[in-house]
VEXDREN-2710 file (C-alpha; in Angstrom, 1 decimal):
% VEXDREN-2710
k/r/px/py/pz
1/UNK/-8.9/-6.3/-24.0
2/UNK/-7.8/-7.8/-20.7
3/UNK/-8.7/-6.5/-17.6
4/UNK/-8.3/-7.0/-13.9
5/UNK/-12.4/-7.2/-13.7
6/UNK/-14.5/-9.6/-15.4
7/UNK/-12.6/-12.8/-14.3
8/UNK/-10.2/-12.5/-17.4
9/UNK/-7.5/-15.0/-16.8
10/UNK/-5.4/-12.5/-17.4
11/UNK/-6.7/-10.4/-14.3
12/UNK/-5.3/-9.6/-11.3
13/UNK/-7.8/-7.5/-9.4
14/UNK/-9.1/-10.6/-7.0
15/UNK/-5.6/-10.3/-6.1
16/UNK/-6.0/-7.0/-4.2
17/UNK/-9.0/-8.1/-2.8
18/UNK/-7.7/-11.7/-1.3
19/UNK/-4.6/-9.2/-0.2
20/UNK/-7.0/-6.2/1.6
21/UNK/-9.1/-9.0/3.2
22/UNK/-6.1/-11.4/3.7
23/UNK/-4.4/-8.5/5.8
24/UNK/-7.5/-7.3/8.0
25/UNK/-7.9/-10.8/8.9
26/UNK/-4.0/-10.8/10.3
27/UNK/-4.7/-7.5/11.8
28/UNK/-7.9/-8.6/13.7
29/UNK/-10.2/-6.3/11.6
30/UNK/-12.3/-10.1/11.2
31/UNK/-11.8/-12.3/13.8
32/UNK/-12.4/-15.5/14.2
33/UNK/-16.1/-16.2/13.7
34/UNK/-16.9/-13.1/12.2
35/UNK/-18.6/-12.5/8.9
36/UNK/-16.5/-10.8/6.0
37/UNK/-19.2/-8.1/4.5
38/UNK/-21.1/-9.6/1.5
39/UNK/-20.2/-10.5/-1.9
40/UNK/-22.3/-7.4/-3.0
41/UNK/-20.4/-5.2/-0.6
42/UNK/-17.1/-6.5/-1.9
43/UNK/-18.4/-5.5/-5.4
44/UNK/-19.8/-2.4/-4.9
45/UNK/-16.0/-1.3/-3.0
46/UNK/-13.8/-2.4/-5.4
47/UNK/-15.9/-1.7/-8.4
48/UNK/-15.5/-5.4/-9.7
49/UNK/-17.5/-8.1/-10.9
50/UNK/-19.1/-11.2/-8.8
51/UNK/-17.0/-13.3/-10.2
52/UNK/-13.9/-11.3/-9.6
53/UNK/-15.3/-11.2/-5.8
54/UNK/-16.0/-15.2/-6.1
55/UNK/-11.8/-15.8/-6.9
56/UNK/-10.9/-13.5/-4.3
57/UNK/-12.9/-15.2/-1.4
58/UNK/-11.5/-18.8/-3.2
59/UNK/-7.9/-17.6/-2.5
60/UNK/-8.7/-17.4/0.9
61/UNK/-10.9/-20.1/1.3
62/UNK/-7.6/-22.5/0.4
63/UNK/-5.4/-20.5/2.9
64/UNK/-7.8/-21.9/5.3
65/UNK/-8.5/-18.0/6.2
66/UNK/-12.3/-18.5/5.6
67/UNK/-15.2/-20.5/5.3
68/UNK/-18.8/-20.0/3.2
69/UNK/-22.0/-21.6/3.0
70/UNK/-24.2/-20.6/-0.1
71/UNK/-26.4/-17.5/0.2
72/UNK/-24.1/-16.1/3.6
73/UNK/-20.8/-14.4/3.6
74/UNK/-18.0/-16.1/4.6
75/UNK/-16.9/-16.5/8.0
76/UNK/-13.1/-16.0/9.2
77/UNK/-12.1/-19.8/10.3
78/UNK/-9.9/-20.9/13.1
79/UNK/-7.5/-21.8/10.5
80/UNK/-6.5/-17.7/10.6
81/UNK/-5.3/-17.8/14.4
82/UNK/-3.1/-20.2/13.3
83/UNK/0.8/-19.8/11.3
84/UNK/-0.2/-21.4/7.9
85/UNK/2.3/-22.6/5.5
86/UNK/0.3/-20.3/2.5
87/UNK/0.5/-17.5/4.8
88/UNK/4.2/-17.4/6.1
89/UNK/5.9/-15.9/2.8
90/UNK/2.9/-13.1/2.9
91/UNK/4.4/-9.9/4.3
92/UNK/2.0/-6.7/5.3
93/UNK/3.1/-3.3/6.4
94/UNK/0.7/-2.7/8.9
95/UNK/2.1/-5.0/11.7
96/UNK/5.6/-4.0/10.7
97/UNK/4.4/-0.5/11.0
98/UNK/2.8/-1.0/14.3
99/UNK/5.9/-2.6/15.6
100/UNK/8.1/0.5/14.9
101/UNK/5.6/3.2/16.2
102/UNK/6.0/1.4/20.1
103/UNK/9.9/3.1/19.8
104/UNK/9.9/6.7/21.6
105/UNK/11.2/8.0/17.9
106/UNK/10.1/6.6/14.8
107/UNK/11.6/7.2/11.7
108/UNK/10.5/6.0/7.9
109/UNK/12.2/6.5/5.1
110/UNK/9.8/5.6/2.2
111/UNK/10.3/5.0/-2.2
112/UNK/6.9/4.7/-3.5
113/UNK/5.3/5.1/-6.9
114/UNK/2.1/6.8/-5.3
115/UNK/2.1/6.2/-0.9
116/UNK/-1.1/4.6/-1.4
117/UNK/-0.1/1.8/1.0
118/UNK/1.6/3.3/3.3
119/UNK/-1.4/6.2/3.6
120/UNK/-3.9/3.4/4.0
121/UNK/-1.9/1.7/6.9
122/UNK/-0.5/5.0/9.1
123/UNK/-4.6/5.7/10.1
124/UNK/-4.3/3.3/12.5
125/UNK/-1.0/4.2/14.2
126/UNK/-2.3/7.6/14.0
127/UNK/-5.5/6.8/16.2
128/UNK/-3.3/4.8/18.8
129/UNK/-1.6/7.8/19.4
130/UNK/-5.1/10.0/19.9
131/UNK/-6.5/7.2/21.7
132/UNK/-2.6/7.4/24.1
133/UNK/-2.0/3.9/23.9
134/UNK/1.2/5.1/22.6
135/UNK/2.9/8.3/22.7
136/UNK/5.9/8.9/20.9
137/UNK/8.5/11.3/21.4
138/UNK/9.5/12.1/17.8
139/UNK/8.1/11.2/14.7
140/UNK/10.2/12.1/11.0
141/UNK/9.0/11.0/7.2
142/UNK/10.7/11.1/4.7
143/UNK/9.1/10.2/1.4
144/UNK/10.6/9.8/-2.0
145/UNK/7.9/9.7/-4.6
146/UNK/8.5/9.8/-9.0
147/UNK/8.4/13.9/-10.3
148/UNK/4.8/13.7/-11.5
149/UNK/5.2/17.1/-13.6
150/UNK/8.7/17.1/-14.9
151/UNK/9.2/13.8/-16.5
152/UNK/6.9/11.5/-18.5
153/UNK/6.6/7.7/-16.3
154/UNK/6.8/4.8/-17.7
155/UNK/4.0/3.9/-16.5
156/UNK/0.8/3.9/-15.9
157/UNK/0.1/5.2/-19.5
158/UNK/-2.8/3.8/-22.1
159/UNK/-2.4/0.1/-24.0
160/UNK/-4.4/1.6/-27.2
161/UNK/-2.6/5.0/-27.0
162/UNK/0.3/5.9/-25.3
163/UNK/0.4/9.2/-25.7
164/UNK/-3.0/9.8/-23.9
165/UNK/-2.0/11.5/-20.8
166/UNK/-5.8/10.9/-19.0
167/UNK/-3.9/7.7/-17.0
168/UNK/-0.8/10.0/-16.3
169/UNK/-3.6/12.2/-14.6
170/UNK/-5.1/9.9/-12.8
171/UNK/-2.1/9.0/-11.6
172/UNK/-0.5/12.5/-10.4
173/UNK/-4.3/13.2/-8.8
174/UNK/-3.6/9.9/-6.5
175/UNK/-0.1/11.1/-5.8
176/UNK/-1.2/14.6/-4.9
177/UNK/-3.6/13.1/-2.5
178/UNK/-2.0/10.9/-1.0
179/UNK/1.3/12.5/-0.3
180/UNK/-1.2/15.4/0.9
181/UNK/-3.4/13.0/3.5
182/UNK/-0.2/11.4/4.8
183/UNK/1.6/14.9/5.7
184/UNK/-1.7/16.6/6.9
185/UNK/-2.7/13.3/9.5
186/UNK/1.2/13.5/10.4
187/UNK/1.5/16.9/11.3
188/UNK/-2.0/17.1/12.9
189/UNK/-0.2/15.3/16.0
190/UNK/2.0/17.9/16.8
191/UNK/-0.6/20.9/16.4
192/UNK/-2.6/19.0/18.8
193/UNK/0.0/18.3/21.0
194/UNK/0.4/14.7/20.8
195/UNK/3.9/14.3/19.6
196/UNK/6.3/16.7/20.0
197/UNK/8.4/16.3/17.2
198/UNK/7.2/15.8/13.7
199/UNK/8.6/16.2/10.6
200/UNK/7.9/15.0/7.0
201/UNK/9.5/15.6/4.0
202/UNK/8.3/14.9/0.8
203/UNK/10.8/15.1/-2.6
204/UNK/10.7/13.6/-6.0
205/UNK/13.0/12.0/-8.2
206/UNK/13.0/11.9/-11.8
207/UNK/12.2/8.4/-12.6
208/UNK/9.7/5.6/-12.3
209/UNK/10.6/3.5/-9.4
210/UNK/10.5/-0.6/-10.0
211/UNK/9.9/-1.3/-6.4
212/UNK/9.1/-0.1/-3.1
213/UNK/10.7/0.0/0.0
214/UNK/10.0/1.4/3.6
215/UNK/13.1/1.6/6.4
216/UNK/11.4/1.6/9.5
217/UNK/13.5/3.3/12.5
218/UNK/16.9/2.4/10.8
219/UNK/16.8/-1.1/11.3
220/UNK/14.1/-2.9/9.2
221/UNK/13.4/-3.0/5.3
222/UNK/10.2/-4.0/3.6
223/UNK/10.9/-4.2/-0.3
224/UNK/8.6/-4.9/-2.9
225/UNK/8.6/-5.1/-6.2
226/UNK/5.7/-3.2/-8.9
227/UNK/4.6/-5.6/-11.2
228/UNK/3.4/-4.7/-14.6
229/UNK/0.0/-5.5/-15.8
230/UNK/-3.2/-4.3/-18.3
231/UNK/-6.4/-3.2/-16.6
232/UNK/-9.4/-1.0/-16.9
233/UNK/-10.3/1.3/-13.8
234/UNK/-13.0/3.3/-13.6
235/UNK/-13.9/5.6/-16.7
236/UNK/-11.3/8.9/-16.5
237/UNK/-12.7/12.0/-17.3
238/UNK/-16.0/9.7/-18.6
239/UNK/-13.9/7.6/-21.1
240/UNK/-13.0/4.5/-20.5
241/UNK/-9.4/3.3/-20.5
242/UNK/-7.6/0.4/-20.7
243/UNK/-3.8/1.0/-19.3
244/UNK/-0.7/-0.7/-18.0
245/UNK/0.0/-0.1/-14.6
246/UNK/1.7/-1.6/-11.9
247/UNK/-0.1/-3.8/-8.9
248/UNK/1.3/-1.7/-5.7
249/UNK/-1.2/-2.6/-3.0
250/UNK/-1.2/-6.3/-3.9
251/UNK/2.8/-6.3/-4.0
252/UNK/4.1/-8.9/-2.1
253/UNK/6.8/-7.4/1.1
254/UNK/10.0/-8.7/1.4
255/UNK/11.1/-7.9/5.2
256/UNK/14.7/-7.9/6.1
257/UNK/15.6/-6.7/10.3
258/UNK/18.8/-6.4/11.9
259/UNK/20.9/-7.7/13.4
260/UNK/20.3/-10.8/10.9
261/UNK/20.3/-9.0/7.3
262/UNK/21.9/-6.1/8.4
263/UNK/24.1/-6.2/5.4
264/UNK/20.6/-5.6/3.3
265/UNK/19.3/-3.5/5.7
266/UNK/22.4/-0.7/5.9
267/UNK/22.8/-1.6/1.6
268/UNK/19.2/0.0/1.4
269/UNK/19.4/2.9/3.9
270/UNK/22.3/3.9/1.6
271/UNK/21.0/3.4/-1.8
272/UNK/17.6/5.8/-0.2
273/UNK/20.3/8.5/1.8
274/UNK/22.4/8.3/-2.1
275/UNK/18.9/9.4/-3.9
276/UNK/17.8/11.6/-1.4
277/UNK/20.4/14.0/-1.1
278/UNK/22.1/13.3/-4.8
279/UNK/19.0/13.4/-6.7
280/UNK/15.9/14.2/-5.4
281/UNK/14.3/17.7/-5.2
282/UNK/11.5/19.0/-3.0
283/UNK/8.1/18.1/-3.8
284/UNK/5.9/20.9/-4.8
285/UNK/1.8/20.6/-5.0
286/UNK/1.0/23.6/-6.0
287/UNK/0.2/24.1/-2.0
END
């Protein structure tokens, strides 16, 4: 059965990897002249093969992002300080996000299938604020996430047995957690005085959303779309499972600002206000 592991052409795991390591490269996390961590290391973090690793470093080796010699990990290349034609449709949400946390007040209005990304990426804006090389005024979430306990998703759900509901819990676990981490390092500012003003909101709505999107203070849009694919994570509940799922952190961004796509801009701030106050309902944890 096809997997995003084991090299299978019909894979998309190296993917991720060429993505994560693609955008902490662009973020200065590797500079140039630094060493990525190992092959090994890469394995061991994303739970993949050595050939999985292998396509992900070859990705960025032909961006020009990296170079190798055999038996030493690869080194980030001069090529990555550099605009680079393979590189200029390629979209991330940290710098965006770092862009809008320098206004006084910061809004985001977020549609996610699980705020993985966008809990991965806040940690950093989060310790520029504790570290006071910013300091907001005001800081308000709102985050629109699929209702993991009233309807059934589309996906992710098993390839062999679509009724199994072990991938549906995987699923609502990573929801839970995230949604939970995101709110907690959030309103940890204002407890500790940091920001004055916080407030997130979390609500559901009862379907599986196609895409992504994250409005950023009212006048930028980063949309991306969940594509479908067949993959085996790590063993649930001891069993292993192949299911269909969508590829969210790999998802390419599409970034639209004002005052030049303001049509698509204000079009999506409307399409999130319609859901959020026609349709969605508060989220609730069991917390």
């Amino acid at each position: 059965m096809p997997t995003r592991d084991a090299g299978s052409e019909d894979g998309r795991k190296f993917q991720v990897i060429a993505g994560d390591l693609r955008t902490e490269i662009t973020d200065g996390v590797y500079r140039v002249g630094q060493q990525l961590p190992s092959q090994r290391e890469l394995q061991i973090k994303y739970v993949v093969s050595r050939e999985t690793v292998g396509r992900a470093l070859d990705v960025l080796r032909d961006e020009g992002l990296i170079s190798s010699s055999r038996g030493r990990p690869a080194t980030v290349t001069a090529g990555a300080a550099a605009p680079a034609v393979a590189r200029s449709a390629q979209v991330t949400l940290q710098p965006r996000l770092k862009e809008a946390f320098e206004a006084e007040d910061i809004t985001m209005d977020v549609l996610s299938l699980t705020s993985e990304t966008m809990d991965r990426h806040l940690g950093s804006q989060v310790t520029r604020i504790h570290d006071g090389e910013i300091q907001p005024r005001s800081i308000a979430l709102r985050l629109m996430l699929p209702d993991i306990t009233g309807i059934r998703l589309a996906f992710p759900c098993g390839v062999d047995d679509p009724e199994d509901d072990r991938p549906r819990k995987r699923h609502r676990d990573m929801v839970i957690n995230h949604a939970k981490s995101l709110r907690q390092s959030l309103l940890k500012l204002r407890h500790r005085g940091l920001v004055p003003e916080v407030s997130v909101q979390i609500r559901t709505v009862p379907f599986t959303p196609p895409l992504k999107l994250y409005l950023l203070n009212k006048d930028q849009l980063l949309e991306g779309y969940y594509t479908l694919e067949q993959w085996t994570p790590e063993p649930i509940d001891g069993v292993e499972v192949t299911i269909l799922d969508s590829l969210g952190m790999g998802a390419t961004l599409f970034p639209y600002t004002k005052p030049d796509q303001a049509l698509k801009v204000e079009a999506a701030q409307t399409f999130f206000d319609s859901y959020w106050d026609q349709l969605s309902q508060d989220a609730d944890f069991g917390d």
